[in-house]
C-alpha positions as protocol buffer text, in pm:
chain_id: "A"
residue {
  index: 1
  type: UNK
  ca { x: 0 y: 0 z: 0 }
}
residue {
  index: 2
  type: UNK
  ca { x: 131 y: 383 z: -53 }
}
residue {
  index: 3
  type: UNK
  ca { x: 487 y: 450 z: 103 }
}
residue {
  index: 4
  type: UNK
  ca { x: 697 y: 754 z: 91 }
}
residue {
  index: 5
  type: UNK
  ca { x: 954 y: 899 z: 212 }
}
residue {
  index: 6
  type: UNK
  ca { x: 1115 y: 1193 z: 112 }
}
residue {
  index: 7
  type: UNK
  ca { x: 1393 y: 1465 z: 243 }
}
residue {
  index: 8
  type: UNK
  ca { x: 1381 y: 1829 z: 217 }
}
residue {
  index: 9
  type: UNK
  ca { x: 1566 y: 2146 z: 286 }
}
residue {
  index: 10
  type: UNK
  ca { x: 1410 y: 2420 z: 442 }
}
residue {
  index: 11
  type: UNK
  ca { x: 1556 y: 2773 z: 571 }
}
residue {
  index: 12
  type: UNK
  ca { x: 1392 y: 2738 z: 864 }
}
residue {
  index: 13
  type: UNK
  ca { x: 1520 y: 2655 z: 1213 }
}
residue {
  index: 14
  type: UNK
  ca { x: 1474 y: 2271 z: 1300 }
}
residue {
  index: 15
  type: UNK
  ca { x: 1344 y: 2369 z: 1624 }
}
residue {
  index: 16
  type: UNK
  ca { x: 1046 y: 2615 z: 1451 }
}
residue {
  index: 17
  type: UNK
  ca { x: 969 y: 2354 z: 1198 }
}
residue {
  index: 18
  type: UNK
  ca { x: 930 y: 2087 z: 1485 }
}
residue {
  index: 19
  type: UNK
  ca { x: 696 y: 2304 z: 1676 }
}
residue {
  index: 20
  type: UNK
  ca { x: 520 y: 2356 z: 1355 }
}
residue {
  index: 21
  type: UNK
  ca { x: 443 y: 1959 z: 1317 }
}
residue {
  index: 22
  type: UNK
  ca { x: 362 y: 1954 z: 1697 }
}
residue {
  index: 23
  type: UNK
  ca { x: 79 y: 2201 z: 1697 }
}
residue {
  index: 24
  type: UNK
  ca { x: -143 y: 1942 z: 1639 }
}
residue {
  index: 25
  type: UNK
  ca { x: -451 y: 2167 z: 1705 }
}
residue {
  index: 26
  type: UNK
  ca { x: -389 y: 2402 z: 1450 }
}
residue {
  index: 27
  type: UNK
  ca { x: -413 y: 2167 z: 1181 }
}
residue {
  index: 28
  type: UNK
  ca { x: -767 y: 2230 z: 1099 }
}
residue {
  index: 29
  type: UNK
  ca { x: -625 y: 2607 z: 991 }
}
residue {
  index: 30
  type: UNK
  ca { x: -417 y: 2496 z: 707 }
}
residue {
  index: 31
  type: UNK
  ca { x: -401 y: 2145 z: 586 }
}
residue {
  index: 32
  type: UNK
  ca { x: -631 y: 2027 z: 385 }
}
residue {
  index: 33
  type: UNK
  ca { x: -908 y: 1774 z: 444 }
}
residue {
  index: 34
  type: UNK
  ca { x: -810 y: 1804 z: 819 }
}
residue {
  index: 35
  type: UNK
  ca { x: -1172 y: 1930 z: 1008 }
}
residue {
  index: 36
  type: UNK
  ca { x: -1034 y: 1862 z: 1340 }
}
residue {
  index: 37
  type: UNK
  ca { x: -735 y: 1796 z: 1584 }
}
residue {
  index: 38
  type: UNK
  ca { x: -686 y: 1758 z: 1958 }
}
residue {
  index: 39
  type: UNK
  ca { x: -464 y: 1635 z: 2161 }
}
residue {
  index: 40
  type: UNK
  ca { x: -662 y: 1427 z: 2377 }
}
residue {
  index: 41
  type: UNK
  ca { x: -363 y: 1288 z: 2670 }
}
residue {
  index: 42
  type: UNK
  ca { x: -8 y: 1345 z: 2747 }
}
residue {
  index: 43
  type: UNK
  ca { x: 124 y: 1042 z: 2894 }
}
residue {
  index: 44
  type: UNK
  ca { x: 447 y: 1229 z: 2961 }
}
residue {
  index: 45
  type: UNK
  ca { x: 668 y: 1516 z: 2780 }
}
residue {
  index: 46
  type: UNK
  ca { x: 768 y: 1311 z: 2511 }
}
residue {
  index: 47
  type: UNK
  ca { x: 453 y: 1085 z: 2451 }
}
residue {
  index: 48
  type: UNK
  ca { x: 114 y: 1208 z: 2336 }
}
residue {
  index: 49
  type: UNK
  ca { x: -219 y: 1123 z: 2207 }
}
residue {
  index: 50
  type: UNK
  ca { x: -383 y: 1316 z: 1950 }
}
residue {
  index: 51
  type: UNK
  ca { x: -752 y: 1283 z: 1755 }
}
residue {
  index: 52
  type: UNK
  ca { x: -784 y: 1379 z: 1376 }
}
residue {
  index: 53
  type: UNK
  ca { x: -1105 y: 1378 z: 1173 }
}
residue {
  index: 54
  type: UNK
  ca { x: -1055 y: 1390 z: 793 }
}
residue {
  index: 55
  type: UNK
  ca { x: -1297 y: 1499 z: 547 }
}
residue {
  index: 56
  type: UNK
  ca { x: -1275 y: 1463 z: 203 }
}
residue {
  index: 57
  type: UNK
  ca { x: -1606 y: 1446 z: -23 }
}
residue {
  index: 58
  type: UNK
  ca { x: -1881 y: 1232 z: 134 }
}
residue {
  index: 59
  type: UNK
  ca { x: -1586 y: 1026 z: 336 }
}
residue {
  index: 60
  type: UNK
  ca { x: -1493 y: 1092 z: 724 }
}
residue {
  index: 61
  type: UNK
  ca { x: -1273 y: 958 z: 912 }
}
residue {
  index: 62
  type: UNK
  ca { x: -1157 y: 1000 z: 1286 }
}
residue {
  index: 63
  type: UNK
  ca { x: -867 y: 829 z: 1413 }
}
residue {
  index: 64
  type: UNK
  ca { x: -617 y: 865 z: 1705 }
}
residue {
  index: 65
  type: UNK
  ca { x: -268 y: 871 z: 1704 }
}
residue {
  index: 66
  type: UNK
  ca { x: 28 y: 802 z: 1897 }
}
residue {
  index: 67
  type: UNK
  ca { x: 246 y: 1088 z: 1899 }
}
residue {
  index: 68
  type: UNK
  ca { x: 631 y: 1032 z: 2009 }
}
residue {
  index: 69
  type: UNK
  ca { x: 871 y: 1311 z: 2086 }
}
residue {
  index: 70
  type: UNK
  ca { x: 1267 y: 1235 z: 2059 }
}
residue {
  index: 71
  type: UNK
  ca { x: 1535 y: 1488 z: 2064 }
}
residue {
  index: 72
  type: UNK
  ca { x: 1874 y: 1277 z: 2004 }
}
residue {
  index: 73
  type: UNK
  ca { x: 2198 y: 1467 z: 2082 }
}
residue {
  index: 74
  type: UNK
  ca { x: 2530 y: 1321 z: 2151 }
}
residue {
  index: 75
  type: UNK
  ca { x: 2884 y: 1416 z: 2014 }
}
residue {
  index: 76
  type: UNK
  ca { x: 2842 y: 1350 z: 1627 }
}
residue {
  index: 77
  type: UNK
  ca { x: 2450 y: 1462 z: 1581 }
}
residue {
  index: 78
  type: UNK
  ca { x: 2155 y: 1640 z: 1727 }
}
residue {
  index: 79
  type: UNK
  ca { x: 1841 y: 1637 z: 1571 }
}
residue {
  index: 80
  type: UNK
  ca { x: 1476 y: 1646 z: 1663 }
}
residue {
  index: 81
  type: UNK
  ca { x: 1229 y: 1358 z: 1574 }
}
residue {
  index: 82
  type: UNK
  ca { x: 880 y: 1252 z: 1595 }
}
residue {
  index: 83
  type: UNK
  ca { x: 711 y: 931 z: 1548 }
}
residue {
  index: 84
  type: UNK
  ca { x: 345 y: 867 z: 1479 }
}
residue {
  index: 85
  type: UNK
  ca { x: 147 y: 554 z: 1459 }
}
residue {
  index: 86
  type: UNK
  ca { x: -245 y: 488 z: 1456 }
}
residue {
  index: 87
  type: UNK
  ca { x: -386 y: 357 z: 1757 }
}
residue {
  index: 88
  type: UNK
  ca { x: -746 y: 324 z: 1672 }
}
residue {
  index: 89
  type: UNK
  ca { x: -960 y: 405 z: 1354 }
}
residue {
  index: 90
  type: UNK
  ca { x: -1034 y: 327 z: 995 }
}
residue {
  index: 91
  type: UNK
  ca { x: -676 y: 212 z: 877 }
}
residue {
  index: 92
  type: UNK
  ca { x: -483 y: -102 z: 887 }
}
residue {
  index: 93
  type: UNK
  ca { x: -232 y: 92 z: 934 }
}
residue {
  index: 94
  type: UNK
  ca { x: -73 y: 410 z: 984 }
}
residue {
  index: 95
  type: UNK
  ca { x: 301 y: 530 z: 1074 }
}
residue {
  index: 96
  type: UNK
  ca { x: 468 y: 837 z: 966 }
}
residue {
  index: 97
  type: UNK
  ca { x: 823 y: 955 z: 1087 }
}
residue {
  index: 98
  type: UNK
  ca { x: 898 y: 1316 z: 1112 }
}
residue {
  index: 99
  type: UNK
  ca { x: 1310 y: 1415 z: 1142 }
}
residue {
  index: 100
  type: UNK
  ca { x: 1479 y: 1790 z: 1215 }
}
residue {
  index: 101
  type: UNK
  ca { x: 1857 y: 1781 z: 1105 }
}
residue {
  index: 102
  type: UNK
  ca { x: 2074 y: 2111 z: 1112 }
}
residue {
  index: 103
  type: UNK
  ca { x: 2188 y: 2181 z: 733 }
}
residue {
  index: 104
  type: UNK
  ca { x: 2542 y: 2321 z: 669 }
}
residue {
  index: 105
  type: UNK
  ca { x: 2377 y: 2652 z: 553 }
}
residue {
  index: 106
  type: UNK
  ca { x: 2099 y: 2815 z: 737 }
}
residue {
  index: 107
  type: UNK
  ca { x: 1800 y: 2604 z: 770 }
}
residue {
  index: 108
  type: UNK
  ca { x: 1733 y: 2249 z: 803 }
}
residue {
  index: 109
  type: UNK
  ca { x: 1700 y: 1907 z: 648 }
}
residue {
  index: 110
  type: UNK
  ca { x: 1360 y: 1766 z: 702 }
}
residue {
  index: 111
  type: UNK
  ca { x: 1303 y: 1349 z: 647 }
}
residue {
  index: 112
  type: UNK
  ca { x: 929 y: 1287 z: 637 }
}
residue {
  index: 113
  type: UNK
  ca { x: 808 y: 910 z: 557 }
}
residue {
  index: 114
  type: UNK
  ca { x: 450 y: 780 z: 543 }
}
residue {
  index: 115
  type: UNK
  ca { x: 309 y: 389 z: 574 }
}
residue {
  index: 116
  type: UNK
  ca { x: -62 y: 415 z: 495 }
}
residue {
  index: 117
  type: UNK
  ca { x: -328 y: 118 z: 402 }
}
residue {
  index: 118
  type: UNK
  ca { x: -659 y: 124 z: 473 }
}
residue {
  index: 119
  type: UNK
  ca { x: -875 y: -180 z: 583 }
}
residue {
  index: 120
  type: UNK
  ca { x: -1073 y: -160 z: 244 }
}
residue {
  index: 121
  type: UNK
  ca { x: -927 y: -297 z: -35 }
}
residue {
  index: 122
  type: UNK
  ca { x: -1131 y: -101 z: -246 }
}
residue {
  index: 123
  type: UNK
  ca { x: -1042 y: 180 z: -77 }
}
residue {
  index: 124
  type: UNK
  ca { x: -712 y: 71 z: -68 }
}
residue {
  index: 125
  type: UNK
  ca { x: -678 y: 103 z: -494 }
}
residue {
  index: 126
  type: UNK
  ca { x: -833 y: 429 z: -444 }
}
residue {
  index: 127
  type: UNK
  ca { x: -587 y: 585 z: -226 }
}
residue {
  index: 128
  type: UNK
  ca { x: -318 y: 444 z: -445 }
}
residue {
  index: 129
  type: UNK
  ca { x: -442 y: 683 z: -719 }
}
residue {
  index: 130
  type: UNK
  ca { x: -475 y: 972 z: -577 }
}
residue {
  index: 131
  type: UNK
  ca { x: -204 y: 898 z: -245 }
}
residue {
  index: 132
  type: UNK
  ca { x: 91 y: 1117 z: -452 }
}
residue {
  index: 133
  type: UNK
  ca { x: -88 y: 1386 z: -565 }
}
residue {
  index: 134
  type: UNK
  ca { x: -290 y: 1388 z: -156 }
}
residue {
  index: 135
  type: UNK
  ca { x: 62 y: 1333 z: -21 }
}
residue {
  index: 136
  type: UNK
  ca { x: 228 y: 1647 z: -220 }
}
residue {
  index: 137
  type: UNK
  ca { x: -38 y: 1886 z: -119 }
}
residue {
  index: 138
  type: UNK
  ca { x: -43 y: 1819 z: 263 }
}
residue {
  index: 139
  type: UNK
  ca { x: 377 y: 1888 z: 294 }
}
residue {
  index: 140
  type: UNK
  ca { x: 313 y: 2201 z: 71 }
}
residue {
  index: 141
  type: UNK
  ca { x: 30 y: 2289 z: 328 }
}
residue {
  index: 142
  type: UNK
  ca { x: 315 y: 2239 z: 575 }
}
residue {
  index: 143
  type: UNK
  ca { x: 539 y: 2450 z: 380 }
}
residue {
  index: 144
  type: UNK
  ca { x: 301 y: 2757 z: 333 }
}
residue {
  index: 145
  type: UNK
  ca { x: 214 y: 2737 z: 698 }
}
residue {
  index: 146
  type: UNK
  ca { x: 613 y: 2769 z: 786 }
}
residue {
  index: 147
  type: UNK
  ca { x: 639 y: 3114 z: 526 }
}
residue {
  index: 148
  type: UNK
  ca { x: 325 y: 3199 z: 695 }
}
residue {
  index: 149
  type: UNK
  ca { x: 438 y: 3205 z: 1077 }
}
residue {
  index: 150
  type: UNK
  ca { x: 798 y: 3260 z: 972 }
}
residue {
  index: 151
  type: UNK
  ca { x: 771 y: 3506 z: 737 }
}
residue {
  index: 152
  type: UNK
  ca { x: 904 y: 3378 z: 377 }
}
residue {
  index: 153
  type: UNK
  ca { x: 1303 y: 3307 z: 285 }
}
């Protein structure tokens, strides 16, 4: 079912990007198909639990996620990650990886990957049309919302 992975440059700050990702509750203001987000528990500082609904045509979805916060520093790197995986709702699975790396120039490398499949096949062949062109709009949604709070570089 649709994988992808991809890594970016971006000039912003690893550490304003990765606050971006983790304002869960603001998703509903600027990515798309998103018509709600809450965190609903924090089990500690670096483990959360968030709700999303999706909507997208006549489909809806709600689904909660386990949200995990990692900031790994030792002598050769130091970068800032997050892990997500599907605890409950309408996929057979769902795991995305978010990474922060300091770039040699201002900015930042960004590693995003995505493990999505859905417990319809039918479904499933939909999603497998559409997934790049779905996939490609929600980072740019990211993007836009980084110029937005950052102001544009």
């Amino acid at each position: 079912m649709p994988q992808y992975s991809e890594k970016v440059f971006s000039p912003y700050a690893k550490e304003d990007l990765f606050d971006l990702v983790l304002d869960i509750e603001k998703y509903p203001e600027f990515l798309p198909w998103c018509s709600n987000a809450r965190i609903t528990t924090r089990e500690s500082k670096d483990v959360l639990y968030a709700d999303l609904e999706i909507s997208f045509k006549a489909f809806f979805y709600k689904y909660t996620s386990k949200i995990k916060i990692n900031e790994i520093k030792n002598v050769k790197e130091h970068f800032l990650e997050i892990d997500v995986e599907m605890v409950n709702g309408p996929f057979r699975k769902l795991i995305n990886k978010w990474r922060f790396d300091d770039a040699d120039e201002d900015g930042s490398f960004i590693s995003f990957s995505i493990d999505l499949e859905l417990k319809s096949m039918f479904f499933n062949r939909i999603l497998n049309m559409i997934f790049d062109h779905a996939y490609k709009k929600m980072l740019s949604a990211f993007e836009q919302r980084a110029d937005q709070i950052h102001g544009k570089k």
